[in-house]
Backbone bond lengths (Angstrom), bond angles and torsions (degrees), N, CA, C in turn:
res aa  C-N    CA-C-N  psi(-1)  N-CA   C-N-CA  omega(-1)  CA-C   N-CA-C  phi
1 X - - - 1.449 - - 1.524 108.85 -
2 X 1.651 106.91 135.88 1.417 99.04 -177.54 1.444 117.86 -82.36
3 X 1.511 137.63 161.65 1.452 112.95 -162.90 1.766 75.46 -128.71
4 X 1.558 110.42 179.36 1.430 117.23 -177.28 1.675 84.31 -148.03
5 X 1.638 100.85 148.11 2.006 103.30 169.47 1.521 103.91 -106.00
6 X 1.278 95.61 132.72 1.777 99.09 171.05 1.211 86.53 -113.58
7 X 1.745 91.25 -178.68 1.400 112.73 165.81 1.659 111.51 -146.34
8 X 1.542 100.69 128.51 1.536 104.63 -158.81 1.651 93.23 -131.29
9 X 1.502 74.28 142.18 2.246 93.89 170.06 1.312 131.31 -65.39
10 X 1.168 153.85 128.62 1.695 126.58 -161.30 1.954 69.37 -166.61
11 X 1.820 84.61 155.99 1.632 108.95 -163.74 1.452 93.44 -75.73
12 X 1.357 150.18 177.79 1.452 146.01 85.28 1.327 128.10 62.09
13 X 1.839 97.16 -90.43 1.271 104.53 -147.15 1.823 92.58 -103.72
14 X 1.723 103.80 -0.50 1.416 118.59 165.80 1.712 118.95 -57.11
15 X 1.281 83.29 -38.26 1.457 100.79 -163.99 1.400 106.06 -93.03
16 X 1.139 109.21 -27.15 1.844 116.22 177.53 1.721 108.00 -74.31
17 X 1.457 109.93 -28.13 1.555 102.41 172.64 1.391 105.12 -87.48
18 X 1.035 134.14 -30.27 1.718 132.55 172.31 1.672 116.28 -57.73
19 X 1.249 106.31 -44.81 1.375 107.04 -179.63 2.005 112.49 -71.26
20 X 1.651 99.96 -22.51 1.136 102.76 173.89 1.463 108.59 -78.70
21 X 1.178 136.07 -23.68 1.329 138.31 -177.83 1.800 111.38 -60.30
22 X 1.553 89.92 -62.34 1.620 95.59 165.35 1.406 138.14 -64.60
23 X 1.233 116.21 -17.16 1.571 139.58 158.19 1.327 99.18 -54.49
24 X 1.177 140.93 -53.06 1.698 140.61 -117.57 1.928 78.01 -128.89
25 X 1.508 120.31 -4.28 1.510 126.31 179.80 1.630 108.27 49.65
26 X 1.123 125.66 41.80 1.601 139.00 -178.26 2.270 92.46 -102.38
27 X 1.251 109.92 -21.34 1.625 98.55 158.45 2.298 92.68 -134.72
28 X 1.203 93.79 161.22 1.186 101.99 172.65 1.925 103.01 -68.94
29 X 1.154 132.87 -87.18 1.516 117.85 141.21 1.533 147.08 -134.38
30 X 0.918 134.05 -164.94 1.679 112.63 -164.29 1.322 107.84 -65.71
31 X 1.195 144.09 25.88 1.208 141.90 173.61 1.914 96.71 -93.24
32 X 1.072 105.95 -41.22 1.720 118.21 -167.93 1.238 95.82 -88.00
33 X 1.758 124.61 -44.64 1.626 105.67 175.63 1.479 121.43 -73.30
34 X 1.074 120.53 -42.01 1.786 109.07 154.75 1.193 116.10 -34.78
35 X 1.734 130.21 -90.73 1.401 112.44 161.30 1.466 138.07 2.02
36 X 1.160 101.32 -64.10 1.910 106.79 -178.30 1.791 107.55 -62.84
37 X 1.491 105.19 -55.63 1.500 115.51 176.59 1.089 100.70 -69.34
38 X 1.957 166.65 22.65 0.834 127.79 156.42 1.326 97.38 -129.45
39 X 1.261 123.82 19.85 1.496 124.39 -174.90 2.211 89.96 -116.66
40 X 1.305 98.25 -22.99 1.631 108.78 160.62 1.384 123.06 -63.98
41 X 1.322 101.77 -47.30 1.662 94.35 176.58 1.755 117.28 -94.57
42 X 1.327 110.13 -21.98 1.859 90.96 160.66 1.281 106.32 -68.43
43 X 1.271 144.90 -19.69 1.462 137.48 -157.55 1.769 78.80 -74.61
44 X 1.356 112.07 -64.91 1.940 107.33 -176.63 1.418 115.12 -44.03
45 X 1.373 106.63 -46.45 1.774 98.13 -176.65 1.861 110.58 -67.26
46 X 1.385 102.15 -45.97 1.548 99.41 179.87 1.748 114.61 -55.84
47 X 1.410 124.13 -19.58 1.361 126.10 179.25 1.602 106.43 -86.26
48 X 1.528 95.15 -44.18 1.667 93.59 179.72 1.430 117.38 -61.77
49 X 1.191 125.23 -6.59 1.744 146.19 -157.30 1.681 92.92 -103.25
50 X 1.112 123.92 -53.80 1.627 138.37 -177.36 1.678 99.60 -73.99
51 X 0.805 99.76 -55.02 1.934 101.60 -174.77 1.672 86.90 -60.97
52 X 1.439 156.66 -82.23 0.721 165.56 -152.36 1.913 123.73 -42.76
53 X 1.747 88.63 -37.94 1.785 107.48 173.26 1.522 77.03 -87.02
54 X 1.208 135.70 -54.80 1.680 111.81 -159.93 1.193 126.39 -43.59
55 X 1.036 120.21 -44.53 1.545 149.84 -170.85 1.409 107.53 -71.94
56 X 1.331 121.13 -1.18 1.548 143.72 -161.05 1.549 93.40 -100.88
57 X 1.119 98.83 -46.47 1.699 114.85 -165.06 1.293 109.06 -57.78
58 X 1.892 136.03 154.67 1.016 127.75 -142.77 2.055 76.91 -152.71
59 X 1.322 102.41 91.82 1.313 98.53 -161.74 1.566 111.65 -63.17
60 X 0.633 137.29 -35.20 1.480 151.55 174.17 1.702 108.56 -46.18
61 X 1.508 98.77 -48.33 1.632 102.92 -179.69 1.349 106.98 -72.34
62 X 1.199 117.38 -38.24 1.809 142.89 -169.29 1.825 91.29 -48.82
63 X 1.647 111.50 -65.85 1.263 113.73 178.43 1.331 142.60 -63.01
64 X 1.509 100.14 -33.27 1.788 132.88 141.65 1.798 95.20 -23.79
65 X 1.100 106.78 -88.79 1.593 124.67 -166.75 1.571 98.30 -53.60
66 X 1.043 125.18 -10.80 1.943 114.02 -168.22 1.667 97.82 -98.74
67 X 1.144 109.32 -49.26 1.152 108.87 176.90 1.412 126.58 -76.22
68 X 1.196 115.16 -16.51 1.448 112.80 -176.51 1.978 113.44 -65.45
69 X 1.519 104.17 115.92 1.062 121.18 178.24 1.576 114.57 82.44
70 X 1.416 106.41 39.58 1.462 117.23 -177.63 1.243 117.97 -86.90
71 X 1.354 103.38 -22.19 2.026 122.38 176.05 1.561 103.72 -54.58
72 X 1.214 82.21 -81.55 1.673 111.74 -158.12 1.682 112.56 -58.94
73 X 1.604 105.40 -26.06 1.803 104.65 164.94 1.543 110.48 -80.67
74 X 1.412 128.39 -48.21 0.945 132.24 -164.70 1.569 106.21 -24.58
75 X 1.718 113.10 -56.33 1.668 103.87 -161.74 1.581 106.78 -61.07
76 X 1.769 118.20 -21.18 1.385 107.23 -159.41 1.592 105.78 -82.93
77 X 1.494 119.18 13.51 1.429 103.49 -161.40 1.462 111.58 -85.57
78 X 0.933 147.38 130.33 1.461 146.16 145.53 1.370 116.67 1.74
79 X 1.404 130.24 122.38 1.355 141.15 -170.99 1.833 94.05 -102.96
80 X 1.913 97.44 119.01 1.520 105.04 -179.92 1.450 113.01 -110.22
């Protein structure tokens, strides 16, 4: 995987619990605990994004649409 270096702003006492993280060797160092925590929180936004179209869904129509034309294909399907 290719990696890229930024450089990002973070408060103080942000940085005083990060450096304690890597002290205490719970990340190898804040380069890897950033990484982990920010590939952690899109994983939340990308779910909260999916839960969000779900909830869109109109289940009734959802099943409407599943079944429609379930009769009449059924005989043509391939016997496995």
């Amino acid at each position: 995987m290719a990696v890229s270096k930024i450089a990002i702003t973070i408060d103080s006492s942000t940085l005083t619990r990060l450096d304690r993280l890597v002290r205490e060797r719970k990340y190898a160092n804040r380069s890897r605990a950033v990484q982990e925590a920010l590939d952690a929180q899109l994983e939340r936004v990308e779910h909260r994004r999916l839960y969000a179209e779900l909830e869109n869904l109109n289940p009734e129509e959802e099943r409407r649409f599943a079944e429609e034309g379930i009769g009449g294909e059924r005989e043509s399907w391939p016997e496995y």
